[in-house]
N, CA, C and O atoms as a GROMACS GRO file, in nm:
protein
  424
    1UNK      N    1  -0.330  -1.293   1.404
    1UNK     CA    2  -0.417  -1.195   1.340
    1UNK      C    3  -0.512  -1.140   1.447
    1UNK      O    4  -0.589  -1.211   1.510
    2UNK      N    5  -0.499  -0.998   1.464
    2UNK     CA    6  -0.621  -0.965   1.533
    2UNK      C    7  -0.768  -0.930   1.519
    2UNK      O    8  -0.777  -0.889   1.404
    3UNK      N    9  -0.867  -0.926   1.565
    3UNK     CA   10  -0.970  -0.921   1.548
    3UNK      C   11  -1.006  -0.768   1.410
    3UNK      O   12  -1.083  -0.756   1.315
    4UNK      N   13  -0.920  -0.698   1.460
    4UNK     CA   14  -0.978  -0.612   1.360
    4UNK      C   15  -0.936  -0.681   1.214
    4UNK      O   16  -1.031  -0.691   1.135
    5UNK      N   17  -0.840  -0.718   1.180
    5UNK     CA   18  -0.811  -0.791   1.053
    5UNK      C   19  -0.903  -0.887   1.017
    5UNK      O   20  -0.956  -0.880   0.906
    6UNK      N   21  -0.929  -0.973   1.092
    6UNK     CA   22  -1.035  -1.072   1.104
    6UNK      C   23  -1.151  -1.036   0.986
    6UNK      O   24  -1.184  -1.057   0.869
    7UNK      N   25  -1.194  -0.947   1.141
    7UNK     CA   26  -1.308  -0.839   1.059
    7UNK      C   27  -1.302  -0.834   0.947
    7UNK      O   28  -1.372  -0.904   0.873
    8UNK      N   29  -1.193  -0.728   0.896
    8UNK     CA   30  -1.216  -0.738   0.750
    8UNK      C   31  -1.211  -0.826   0.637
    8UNK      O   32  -1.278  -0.814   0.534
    9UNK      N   33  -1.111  -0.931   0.666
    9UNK     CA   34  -1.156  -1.072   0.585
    9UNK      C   35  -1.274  -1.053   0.598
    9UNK      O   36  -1.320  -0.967   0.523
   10UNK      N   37  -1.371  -1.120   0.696
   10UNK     CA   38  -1.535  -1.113   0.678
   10UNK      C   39  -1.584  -1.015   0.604
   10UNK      O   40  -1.660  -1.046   0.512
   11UNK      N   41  -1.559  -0.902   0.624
   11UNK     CA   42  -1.605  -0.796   0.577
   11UNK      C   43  -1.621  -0.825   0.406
   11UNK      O   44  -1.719  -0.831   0.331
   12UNK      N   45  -1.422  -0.845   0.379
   12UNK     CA   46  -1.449  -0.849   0.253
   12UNK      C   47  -1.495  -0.988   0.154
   12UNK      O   48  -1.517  -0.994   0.033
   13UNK      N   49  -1.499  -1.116   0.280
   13UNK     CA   50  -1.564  -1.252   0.170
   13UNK      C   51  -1.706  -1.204   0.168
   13UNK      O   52  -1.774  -1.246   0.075
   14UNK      N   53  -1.767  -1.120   0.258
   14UNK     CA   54  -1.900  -1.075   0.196
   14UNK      C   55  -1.949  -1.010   0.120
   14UNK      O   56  -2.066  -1.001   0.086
   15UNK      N   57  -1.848  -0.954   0.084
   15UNK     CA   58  -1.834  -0.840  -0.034
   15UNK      C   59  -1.857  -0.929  -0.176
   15UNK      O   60  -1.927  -0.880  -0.264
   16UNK      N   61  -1.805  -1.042  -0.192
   16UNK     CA   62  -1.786  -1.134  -0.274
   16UNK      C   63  -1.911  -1.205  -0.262
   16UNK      O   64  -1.942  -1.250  -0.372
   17UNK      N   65  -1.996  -1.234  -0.172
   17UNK     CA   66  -2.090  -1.302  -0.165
   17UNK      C   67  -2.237  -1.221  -0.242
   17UNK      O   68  -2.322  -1.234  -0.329
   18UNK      N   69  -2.185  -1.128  -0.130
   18UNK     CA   70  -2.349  -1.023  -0.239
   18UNK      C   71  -2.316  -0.959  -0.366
   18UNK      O   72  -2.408  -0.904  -0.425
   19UNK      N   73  -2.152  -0.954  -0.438
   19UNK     CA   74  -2.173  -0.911  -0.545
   19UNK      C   75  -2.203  -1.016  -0.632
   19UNK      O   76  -2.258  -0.981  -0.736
   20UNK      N   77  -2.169  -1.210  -0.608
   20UNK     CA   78  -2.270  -1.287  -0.703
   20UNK      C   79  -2.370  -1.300  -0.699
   20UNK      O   80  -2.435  -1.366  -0.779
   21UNK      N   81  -2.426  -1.222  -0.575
   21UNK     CA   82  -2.583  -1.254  -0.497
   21UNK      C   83  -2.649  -1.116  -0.630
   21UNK      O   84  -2.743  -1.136  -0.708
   22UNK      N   85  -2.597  -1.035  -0.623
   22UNK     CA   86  -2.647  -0.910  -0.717
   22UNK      C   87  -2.637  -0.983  -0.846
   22UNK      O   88  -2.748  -0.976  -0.898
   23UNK      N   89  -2.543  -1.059  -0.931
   23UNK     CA   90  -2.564  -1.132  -1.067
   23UNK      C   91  -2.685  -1.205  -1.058
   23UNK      O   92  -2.773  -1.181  -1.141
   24UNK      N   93  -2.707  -1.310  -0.951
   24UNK     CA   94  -2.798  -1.376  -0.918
   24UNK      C   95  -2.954  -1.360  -0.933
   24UNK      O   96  -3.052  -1.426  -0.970
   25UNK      N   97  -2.921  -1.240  -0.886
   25UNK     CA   98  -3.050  -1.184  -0.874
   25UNK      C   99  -3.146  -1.168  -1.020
   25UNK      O  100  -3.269  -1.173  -1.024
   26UNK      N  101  -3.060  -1.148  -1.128
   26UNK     CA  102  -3.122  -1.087  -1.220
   26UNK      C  103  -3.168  -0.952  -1.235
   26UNK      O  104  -3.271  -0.933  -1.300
   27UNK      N  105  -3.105  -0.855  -1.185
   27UNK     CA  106  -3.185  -0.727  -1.199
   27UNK      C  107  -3.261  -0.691  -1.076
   27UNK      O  108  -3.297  -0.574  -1.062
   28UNK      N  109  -3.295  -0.797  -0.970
   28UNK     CA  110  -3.348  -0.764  -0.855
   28UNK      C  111  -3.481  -0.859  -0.889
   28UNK      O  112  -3.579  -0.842  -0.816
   29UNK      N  113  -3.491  -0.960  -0.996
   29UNK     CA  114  -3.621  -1.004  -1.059
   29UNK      C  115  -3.599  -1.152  -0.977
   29UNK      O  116  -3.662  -1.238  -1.039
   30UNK      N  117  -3.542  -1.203  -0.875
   30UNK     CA  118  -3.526  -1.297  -0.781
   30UNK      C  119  -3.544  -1.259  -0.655
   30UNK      O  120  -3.461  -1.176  -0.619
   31UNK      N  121  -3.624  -1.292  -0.572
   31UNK     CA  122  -3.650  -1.197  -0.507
   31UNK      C  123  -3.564  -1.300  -0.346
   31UNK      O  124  -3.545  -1.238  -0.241
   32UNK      N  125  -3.533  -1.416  -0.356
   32UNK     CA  126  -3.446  -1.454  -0.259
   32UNK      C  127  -3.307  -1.433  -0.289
   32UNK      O  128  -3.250  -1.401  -0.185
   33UNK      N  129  -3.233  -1.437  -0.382
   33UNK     CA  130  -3.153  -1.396  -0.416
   33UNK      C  131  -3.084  -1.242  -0.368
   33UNK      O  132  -2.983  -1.226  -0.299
   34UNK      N  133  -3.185  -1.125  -0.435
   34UNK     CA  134  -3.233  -0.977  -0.392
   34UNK      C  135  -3.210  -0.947  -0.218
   34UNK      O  136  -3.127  -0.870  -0.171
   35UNK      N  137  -3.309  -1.033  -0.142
   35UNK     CA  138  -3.277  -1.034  -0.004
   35UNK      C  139  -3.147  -1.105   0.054
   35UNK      O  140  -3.085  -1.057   0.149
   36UNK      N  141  -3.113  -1.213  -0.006
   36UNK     CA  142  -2.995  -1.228   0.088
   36UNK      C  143  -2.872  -1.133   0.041
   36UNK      O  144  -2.783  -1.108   0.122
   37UNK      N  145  -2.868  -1.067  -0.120
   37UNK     CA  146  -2.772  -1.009  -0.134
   37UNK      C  147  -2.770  -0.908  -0.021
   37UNK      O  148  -2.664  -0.916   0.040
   38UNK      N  149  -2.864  -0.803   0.035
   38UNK     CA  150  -2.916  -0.700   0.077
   38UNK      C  151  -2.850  -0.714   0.260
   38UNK      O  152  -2.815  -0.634   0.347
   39UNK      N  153  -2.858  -0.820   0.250
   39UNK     CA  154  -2.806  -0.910   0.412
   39UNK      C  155  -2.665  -0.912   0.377
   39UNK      O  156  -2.589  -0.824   0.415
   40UNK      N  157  -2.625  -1.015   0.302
   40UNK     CA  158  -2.468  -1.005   0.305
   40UNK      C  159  -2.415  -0.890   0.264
   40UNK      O  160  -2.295  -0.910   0.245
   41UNK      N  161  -2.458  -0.726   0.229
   41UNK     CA  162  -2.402  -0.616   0.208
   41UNK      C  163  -2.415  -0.567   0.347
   41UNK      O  164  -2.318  -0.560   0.423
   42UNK      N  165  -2.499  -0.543   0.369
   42UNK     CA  166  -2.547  -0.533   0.566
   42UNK      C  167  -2.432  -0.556   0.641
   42UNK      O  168  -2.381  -0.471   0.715
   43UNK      N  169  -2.383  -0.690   0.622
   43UNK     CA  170  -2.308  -0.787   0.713
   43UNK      C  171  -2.170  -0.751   0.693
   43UNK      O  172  -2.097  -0.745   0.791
   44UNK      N  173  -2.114  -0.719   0.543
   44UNK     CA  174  -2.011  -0.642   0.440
   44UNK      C  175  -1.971  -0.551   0.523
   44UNK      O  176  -1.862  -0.542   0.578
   45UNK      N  177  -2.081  -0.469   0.532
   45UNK     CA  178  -2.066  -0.307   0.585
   45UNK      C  179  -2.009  -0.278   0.732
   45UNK      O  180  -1.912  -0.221   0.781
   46UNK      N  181  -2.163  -0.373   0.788
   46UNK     CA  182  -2.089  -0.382   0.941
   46UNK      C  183  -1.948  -0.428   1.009
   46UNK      O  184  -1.895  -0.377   1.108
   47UNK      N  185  -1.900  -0.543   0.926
   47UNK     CA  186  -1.749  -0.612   0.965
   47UNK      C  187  -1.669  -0.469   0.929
   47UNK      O  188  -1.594  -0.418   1.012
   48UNK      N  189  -1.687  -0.427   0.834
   48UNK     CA  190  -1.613  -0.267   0.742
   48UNK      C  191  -1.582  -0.211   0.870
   48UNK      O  192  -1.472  -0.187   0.921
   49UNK      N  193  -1.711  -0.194   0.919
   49UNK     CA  194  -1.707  -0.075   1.031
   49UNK      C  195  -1.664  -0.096   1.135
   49UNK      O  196  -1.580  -0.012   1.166
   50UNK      N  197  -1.679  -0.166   1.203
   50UNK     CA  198  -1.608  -0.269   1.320
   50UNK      C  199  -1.459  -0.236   1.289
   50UNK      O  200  -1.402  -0.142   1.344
   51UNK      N  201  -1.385  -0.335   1.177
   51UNK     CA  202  -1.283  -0.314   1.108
   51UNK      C  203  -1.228  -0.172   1.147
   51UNK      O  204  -1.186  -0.154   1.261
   52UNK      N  205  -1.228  -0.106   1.088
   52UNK     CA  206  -1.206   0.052   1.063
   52UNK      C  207  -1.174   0.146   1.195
   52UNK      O  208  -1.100   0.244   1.204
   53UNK      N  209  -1.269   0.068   1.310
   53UNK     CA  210  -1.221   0.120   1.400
   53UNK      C  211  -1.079   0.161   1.442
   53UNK      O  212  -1.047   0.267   1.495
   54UNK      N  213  -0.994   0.048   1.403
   54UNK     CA  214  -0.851  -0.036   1.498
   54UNK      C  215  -0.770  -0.001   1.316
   54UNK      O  216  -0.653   0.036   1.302
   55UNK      N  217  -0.862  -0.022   1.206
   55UNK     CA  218  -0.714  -0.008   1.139
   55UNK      C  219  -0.750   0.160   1.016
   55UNK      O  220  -0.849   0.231   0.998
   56UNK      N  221  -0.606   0.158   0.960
   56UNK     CA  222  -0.646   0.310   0.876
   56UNK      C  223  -0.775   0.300   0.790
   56UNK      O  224  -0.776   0.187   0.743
   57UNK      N  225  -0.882   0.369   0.751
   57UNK     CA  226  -0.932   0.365   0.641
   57UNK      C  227  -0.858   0.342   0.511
   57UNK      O  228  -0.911   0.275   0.423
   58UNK      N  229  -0.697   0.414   0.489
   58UNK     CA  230  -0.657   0.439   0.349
   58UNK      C  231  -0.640   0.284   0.346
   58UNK      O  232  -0.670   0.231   0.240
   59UNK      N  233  -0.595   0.201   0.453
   59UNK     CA  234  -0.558   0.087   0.401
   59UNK      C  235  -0.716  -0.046   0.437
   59UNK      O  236  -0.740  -0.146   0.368
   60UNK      N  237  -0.768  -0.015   0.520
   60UNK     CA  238  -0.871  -0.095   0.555
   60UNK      C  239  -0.934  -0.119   0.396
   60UNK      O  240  -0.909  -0.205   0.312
   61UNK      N  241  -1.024  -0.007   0.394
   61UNK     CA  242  -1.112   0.020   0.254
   61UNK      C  243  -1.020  -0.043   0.089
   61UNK      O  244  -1.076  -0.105  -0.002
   62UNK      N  245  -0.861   0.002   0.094
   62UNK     CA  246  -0.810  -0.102   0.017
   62UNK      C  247  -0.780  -0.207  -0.008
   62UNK      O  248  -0.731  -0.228  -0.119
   63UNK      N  249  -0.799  -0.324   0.095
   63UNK     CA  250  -0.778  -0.452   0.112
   63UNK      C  251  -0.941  -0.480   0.107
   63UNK      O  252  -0.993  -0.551   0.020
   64UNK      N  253  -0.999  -0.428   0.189
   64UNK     CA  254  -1.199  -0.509   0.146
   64UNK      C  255  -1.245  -0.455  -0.010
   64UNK      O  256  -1.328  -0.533  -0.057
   65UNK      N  257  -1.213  -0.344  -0.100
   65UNK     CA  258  -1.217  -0.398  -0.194
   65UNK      C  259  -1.137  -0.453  -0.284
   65UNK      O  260  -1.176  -0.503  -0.389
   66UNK      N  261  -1.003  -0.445  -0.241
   66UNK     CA  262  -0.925  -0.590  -0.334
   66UNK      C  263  -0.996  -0.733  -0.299
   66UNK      O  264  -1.035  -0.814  -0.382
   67UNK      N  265  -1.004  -0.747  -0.142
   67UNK     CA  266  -1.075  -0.887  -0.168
   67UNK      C  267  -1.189  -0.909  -0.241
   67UNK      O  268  -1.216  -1.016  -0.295
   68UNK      N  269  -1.258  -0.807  -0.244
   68UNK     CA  270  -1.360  -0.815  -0.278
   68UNK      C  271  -1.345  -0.790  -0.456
   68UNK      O  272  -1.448  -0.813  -0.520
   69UNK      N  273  -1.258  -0.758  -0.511
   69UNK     CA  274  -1.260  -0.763  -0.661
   69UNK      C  275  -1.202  -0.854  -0.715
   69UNK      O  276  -1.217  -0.869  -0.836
   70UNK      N  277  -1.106  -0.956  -0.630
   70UNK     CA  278  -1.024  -1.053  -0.678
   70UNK      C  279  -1.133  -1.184  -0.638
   70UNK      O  280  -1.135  -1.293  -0.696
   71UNK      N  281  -1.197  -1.154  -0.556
   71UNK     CA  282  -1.305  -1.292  -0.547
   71UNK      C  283  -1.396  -1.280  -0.603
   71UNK      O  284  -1.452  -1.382  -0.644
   72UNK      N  285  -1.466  -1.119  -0.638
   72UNK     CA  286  -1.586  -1.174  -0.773
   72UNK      C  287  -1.507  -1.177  -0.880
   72UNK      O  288  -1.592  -1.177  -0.970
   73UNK      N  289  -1.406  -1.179  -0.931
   73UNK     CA  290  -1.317  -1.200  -1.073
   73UNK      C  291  -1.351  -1.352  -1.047
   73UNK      O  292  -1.430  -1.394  -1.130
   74UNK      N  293  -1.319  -1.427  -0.971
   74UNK     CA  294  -1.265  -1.561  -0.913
   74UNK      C  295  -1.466  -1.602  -0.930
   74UNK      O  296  -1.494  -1.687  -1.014
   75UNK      N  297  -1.527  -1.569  -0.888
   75UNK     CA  298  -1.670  -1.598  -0.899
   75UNK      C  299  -1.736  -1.607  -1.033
   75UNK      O  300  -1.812  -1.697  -1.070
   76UNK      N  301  -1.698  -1.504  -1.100
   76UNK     CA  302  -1.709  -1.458  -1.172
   76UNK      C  303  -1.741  -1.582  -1.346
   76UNK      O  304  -1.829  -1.615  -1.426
   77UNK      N  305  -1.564  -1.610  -1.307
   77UNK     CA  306  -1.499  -1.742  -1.390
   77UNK      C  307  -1.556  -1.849  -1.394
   77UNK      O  308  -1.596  -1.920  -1.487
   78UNK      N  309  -1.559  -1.860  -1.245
   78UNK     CA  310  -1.596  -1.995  -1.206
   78UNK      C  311  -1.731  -2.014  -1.226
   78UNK      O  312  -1.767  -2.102  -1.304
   79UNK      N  313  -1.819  -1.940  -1.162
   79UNK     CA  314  -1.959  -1.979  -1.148
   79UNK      C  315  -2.039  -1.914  -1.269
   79UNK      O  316  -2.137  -1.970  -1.319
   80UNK      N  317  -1.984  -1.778  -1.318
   80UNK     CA  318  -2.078  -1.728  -1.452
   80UNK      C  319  -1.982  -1.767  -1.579
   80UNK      O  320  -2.011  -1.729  -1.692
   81UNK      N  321  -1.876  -1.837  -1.553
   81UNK     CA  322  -1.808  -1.842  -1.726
   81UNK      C  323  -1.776  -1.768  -1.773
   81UNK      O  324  -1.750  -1.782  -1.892
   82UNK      N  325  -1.753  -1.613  -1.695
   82UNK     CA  326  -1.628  -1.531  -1.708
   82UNK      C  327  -1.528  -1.584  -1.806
   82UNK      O  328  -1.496  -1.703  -1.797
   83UNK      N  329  -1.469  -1.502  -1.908
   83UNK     CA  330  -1.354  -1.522  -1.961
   83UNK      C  331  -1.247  -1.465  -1.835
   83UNK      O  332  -1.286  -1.376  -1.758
   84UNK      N  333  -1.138  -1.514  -1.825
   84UNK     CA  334  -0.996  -1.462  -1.717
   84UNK      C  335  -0.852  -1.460  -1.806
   84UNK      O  336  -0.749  -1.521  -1.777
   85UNK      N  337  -0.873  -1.375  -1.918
   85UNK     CA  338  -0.752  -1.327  -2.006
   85UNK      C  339  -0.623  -1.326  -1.892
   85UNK      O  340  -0.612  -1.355  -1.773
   86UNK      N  341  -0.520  -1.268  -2.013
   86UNK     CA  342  -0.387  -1.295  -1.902
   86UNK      C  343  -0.431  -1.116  -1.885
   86UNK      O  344  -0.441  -1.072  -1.770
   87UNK      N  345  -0.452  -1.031  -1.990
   87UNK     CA  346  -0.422  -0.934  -1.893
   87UNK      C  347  -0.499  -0.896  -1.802
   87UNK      O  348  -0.437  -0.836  -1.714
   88UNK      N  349  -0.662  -0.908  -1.773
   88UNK     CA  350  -0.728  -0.948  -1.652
   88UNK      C  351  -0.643  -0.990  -1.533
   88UNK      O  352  -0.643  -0.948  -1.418
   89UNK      N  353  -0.569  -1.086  -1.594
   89UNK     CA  354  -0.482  -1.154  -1.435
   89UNK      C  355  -0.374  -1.053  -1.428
   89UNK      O  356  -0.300  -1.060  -1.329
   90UNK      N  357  -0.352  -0.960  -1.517
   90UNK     CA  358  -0.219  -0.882  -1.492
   90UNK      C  359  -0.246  -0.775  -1.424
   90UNK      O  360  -0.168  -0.738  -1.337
   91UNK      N  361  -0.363  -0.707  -1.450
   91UNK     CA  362  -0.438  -0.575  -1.393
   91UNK      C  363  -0.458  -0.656  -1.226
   91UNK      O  364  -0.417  -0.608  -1.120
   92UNK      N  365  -0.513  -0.755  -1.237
   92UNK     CA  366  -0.564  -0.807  -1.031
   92UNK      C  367  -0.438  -0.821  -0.986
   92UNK      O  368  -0.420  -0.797  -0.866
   93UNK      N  369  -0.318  -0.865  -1.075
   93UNK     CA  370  -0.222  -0.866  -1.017
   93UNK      C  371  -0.135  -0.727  -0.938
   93UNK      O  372  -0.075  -0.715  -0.831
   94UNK      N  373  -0.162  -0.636  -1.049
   94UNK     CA  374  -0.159  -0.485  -0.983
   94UNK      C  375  -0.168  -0.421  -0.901
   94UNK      O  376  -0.092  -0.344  -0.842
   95UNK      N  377  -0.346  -0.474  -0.885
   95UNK     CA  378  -0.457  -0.396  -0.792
   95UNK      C  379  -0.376  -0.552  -0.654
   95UNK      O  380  -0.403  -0.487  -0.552
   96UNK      N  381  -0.356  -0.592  -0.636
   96UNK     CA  382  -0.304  -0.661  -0.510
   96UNK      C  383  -0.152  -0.595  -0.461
   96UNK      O  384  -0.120  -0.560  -0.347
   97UNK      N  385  -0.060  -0.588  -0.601
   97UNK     CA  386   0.081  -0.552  -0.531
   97UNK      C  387   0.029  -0.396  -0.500
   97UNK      O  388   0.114  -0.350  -0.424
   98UNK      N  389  -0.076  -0.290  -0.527
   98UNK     CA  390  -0.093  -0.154  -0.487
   98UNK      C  391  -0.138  -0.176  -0.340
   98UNK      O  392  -0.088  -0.116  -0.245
   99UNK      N  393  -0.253  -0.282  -0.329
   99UNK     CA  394  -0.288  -0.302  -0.172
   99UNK      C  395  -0.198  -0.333  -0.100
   99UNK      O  396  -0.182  -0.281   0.011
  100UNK      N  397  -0.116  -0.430  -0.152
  100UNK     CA  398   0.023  -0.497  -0.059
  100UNK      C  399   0.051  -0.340  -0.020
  100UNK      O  400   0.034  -0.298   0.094
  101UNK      N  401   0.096  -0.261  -0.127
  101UNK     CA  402   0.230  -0.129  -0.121
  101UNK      C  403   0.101  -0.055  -0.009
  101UNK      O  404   0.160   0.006   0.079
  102UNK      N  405   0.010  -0.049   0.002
  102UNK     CA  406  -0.030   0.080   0.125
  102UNK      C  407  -0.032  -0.001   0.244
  102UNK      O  408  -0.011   0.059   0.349
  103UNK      N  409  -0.052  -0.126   0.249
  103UNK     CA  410  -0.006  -0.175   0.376
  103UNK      C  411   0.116  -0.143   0.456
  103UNK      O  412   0.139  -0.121   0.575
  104UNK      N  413   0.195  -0.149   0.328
  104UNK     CA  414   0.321  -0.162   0.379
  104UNK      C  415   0.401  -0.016   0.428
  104UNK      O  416   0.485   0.018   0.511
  105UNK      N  417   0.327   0.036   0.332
  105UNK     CA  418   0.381   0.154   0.372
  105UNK      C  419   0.318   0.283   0.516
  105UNK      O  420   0.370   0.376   0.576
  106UNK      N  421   0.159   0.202   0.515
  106UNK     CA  422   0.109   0.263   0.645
  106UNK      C  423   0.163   0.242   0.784
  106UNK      O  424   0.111   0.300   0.879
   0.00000   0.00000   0.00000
């Protein structure tokens, strides 16, 4: 794996981090919560950009937010008690084979 891929893993487990950091927060009424979300979007953005350099946008930007929607689903469940219906899992299942298909096809 090269660094730009890398990147965007990071990119996108941070994506996942500040969107439970944003539940967390309450509305912004936590105010450590509030700041670190604000950091790990920062941190999100920058790996993004880094990222983006070396690979396409059409496909970069589709894989950081699939990771990033299949791990707050996954956060979601786990840590707020999310319901995860089957067709929930059928739709992420989707939104992954569409990211797979622009990879593949870029």
């Amino acid at each position: 794996m090269n660094n730009a891929w890398l990147f965007l893993l990071i990119a996108g487990l941070l994506e996942i981090v500040w969107a439970g950091l944003l539940k967390a927060s309450d509305g912004f009424q936590h105010l450590i919560y509030s700041v670190a979300m604000v950091i790990a979007m920062i941190l999100s953005f920058f790996f993004l950009g880094i990222a983006l350099k070396s690979i396409p946008i059409s496909v970069g930007y589709a894989i950081w937010t699939a990771i990033g929607t299949v791990g707050t689903v996954a956060v979601g469940s786990l840590i707020y008690g999310e319901s995860l219906s089957p067709l929930k899992l059928f739709f992420l299942g989707l939104l992954l084979l569409s990211t797979i298909g622009l990879k593949v096809i870029s």
